[in-house]
N, C-alpha and C positions, 0 to 999 in steps of 0.2 A: 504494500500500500504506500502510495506515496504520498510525500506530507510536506510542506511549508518548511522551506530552508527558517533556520531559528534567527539568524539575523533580522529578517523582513517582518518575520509572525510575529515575534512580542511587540514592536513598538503597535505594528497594525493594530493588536488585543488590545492594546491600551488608549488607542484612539476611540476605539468602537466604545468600550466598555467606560470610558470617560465621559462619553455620549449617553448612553443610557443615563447614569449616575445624574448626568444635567437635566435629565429628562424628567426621572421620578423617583424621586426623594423617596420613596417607601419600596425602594425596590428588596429593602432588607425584610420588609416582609413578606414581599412577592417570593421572595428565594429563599426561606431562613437558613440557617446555619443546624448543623445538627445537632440533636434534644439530648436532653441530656436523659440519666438512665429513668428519673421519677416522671417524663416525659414521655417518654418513648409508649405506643400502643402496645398491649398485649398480642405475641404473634397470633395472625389469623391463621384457621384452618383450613384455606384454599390453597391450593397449589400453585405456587407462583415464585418469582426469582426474582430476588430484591437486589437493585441498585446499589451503589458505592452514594457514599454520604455525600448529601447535599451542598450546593454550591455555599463558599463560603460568606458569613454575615453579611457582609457591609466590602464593598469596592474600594480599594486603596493602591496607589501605585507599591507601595512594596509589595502586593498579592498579584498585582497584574504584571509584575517584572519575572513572576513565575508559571504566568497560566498561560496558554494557548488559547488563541480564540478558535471555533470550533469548522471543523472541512466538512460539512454537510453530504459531502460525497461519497462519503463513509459513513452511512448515519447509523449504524450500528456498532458503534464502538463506547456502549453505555454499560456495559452489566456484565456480572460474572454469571451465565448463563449456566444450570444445569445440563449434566446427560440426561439424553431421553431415559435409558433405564433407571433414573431418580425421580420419575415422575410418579406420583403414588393413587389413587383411586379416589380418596377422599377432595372432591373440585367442588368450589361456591363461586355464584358470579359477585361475591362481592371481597375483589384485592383491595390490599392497601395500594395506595398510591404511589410510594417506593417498588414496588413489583415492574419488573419487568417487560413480562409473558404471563398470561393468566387463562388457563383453561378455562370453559363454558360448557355444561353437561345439555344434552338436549333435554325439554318437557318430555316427560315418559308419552309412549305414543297408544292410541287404544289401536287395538287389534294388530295384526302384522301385514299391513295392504305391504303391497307392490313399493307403495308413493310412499308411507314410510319407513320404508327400508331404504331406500333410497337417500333418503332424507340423512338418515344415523350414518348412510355411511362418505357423507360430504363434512369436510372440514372445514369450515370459512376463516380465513386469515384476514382480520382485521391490525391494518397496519396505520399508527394512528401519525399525526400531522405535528410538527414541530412546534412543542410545548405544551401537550396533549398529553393529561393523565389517565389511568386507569378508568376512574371515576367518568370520564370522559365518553368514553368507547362503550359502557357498561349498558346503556339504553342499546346500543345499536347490534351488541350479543346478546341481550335479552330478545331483541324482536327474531334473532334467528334461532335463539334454543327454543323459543314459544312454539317456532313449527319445527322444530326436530330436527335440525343442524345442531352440529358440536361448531363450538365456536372458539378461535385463540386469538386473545386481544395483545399485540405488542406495542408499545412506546418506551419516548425517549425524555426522561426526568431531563428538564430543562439545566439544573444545577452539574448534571453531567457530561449535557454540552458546555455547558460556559465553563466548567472545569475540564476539560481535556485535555491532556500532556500530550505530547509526543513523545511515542513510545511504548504507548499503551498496549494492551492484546487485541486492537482491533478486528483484523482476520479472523483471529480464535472466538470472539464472540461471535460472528457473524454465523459461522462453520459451525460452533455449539447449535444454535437453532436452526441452520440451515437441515444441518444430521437430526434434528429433533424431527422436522416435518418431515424428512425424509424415514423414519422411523414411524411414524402416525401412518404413512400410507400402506408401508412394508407390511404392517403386522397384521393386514387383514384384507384378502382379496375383493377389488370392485370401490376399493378407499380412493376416494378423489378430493382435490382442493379447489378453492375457490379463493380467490383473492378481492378482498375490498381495501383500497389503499386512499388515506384521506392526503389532501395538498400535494405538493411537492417533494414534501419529506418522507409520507409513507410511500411514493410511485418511484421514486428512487431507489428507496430500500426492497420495494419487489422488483426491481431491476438486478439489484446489487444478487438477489437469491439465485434469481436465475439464469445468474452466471455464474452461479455456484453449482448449481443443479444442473448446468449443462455440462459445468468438465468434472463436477466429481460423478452423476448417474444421469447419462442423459435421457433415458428412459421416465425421469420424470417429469420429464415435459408435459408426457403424453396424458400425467395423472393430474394434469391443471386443467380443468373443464370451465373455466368463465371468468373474466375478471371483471371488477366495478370501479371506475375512478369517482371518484369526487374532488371536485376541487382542483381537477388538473387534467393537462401536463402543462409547462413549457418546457420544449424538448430542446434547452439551448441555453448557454451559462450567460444568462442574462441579471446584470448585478441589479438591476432597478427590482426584479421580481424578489431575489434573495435578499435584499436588502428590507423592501417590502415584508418578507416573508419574519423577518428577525424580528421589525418592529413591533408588528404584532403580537408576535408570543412575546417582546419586552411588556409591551404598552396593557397587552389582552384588552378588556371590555374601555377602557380608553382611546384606542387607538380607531381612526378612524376607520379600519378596514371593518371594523365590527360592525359599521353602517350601510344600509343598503344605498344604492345610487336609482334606483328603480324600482319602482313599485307596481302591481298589477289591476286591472281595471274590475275584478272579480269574477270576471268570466277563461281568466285561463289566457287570457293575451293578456301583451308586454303595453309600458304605455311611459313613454318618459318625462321624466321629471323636470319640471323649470330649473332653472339657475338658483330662482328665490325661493324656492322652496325647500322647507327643514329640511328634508333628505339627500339633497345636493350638500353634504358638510366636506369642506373643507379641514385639513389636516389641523392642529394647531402649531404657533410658532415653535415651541422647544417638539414638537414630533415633526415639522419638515426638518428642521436643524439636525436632527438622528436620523432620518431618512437619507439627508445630501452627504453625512458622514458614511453613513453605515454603504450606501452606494459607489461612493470614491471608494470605499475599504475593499467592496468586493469588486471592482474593477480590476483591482489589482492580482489581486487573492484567484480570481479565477482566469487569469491569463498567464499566471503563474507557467510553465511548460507542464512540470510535472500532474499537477494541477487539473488543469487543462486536457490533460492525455485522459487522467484517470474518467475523470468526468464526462471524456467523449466514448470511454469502453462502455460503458453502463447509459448512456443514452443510446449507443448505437445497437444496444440489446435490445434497450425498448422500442427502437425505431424497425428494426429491420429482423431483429434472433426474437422476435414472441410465439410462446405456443400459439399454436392453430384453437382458438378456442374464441368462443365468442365476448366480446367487451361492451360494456356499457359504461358511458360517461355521463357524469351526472355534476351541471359546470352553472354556473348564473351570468348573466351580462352584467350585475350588479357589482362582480367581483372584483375588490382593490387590489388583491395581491398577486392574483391570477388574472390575464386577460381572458375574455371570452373570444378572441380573437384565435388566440393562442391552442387553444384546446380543440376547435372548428378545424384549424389548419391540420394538427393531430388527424385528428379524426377521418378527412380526408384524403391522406396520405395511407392510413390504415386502410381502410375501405381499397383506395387504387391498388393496395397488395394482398386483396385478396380475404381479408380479414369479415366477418359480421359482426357490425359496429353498429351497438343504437347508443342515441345520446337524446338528452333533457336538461333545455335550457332554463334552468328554475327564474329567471326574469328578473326577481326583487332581492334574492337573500343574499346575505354577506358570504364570505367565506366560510369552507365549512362549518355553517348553519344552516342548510338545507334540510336538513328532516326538521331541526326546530320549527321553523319557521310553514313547512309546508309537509307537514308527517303524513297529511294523506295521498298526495302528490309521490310525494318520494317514495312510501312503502310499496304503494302500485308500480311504481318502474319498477323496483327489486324484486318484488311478486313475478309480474308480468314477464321480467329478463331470467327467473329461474326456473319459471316453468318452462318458457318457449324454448330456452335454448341449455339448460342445464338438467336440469330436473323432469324431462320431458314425458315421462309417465304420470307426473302428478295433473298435467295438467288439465284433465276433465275430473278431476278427483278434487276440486279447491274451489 
């Protein structure tokens, strides 16, 4: 894995993260520091794999003169992941927030049709969105164990991007869960996966897998039957979007991106919004000042050669090395972080190779807020794209 010569990357770290710090004053609670032992939750009884301790208190140049700011292009270098064989029987959908990966057991099903067998034996890989916790992902594994998918929620503790060294076991985390799914399929004939990947951050790391799964067993390509984007792609190291993409998980419900730019007429068309109107918001001064930082920053950072290289292997997966399995995108025009532009072009390019590609322009929601905002909307695309093209016995049986 390649990574950020050290000369270049600390001061960059220290620019960005000086930024933040201008930006919002309570960023030490946004991120705390780690609890102490009278603090700390009683472990839960779910199965799951907990994170390295949270990013530290409070921002200071002697902290930033040793951190690395974080390569996104690698967005799986957060956790000491278990072996699959440490995996144990006892699974609840509800992780702590320091977890990793968190198993999802399906609703017990009545009787033994056809459609739920099928069902128990789909895995759905929910890969969640940069600064996205457990807690997060947990509504959107519940709606698939309610119809009898197992479900694995992965994310990335924010305090262990903004803490990441060089030098880390990157690879080896990656490899740990890569061999985990690849062991869910093994252990039981007609086992297929499904991929639901939120932003930028989760469509990359299902890129990053399945270029793992092509040179360690390429054989499980064939075991990927569908995948769901939300919130993405841009398939191009674009610093205004990453930059975008930072703010947000710094800013969260602050930041403007949380705002829609478009709202719908209530019959299912799009209908734009005046200039003067509340929902046309404009960023504020200290979040354009960390936007124009954070965008210089990655200008840099992803022109980088090494950089650069790594980051065109893993788009050019996504672009051209994708299982042959059906995709659905699921994007808004409202979108700050993501162009709707951006995703269309995607999509497009898919389709000319051959791909079955549906997409849903959710019109008015922000970035990954889409089911919030429009849960009946959204649940019928994912109904609709798992029956037609995944789950295809079920679909006169629903």
């Amino acid at each position: 894995m390649a990574s950020f010569s050290t000369t270049l990357h600390r001061p960059l770290s220290a620019i960005a993260a000086v930024a933040v710090a201008a930006v919002s004053t309570d960023l030490p609670e946004r991120f705390p520091g780690p609890k102490t032992a009278e603090q700390q939750p009683s472990p839960s009884p779910s199965v799951g794999f907990s994170a390295s301790p949270s990013w530290f208190p409070r921002i200071s140049i002697s902290n930033l003169t040793r951190t690395s700011f974080p390569v996104l292009i690698a967005p799986y270098q957060y956790a000491k992941l278990a072996k699959p064989q440490e995996i144990g029987p006892a699974i609840r959908s509800s992780p702590a927030d320091d977890v990793m990966y968190q198993w999802h057991l399906p609703a017990p099903s009545v009787g033994e049709s056809e459609c739920s067998l099928a069902k128990s034996q789909t895995v759905v890989v929910l890969l969640g969105w940069l600064g996205a916790k457990q807690k997060h992902l947990n509504k959107y594994a519940e709606w698939y164990t309610a119809r009898g998918f197992h479900a694995i929620t992965f994310t990335f503790p924010m305090g262990d991007i903004i803490g990441y060294k060089i030098g880390g076991k990157v690879e080896q985390n990656l490899d740990l869960f890569a061999e985990h799914l690849a062991g869910c399929v093994a252990e039981e004939d007609g086992k297929k996966l499904v991929f639901h990947t939120f932003s930028n951050t989760g469509w990359l790391t299902y890129g990053v897998l399945l270029e793992k799964f092509k040179k360690d067993d390429p054989s499980l390509m064939g075991k990927i039957k569908g995948c769901i984007v939300d919130s993405a792609p841009v398939a191009a190291p674009d610093p205004q979007v990453w930059a975008s993409g930072f703010s947000a998980a710094f800013l969260k419900k602050q930041s403007v991106a949380t705002k829609g730019g478009l709202v719908s007429n209530g019959a299912g068309l799009s209908m734009m919004v005046h200039s003067n109107s509340k929902f046309d918001q404009k960023p504020a001064l200290a979040e354009t000042a960390l936007l124009t930082i954070l965008e210089r920053f990655f200008g840099v950072v992803l022109n980088l050669p090494s950089i650069n290289r790594r980051l065109s292997d893993v788009l050019e997966v996504l672009s051209s090395e994708q299982p042959k399995c059906p995709q659905l995108y699921i994007y808004s025009s409202a979108d700050r972080v993501i162009p709707a532009k951006s995703v269309e072009t995607f999509i497009e390019r898919q389709r000319k190779a051959g791909h079955v590609v549906r997409a849903c322009d959710f019109v008015s929601s922000p970035h990954v807020d889409h089911f919030r905002n429009h849960p009946v909307l959204y649940t019928t695309q994912l109904t609709t794209f798992l029956n037609d093209c995944v789950i295809t016995c079920c679909k006169n049986s629903t």
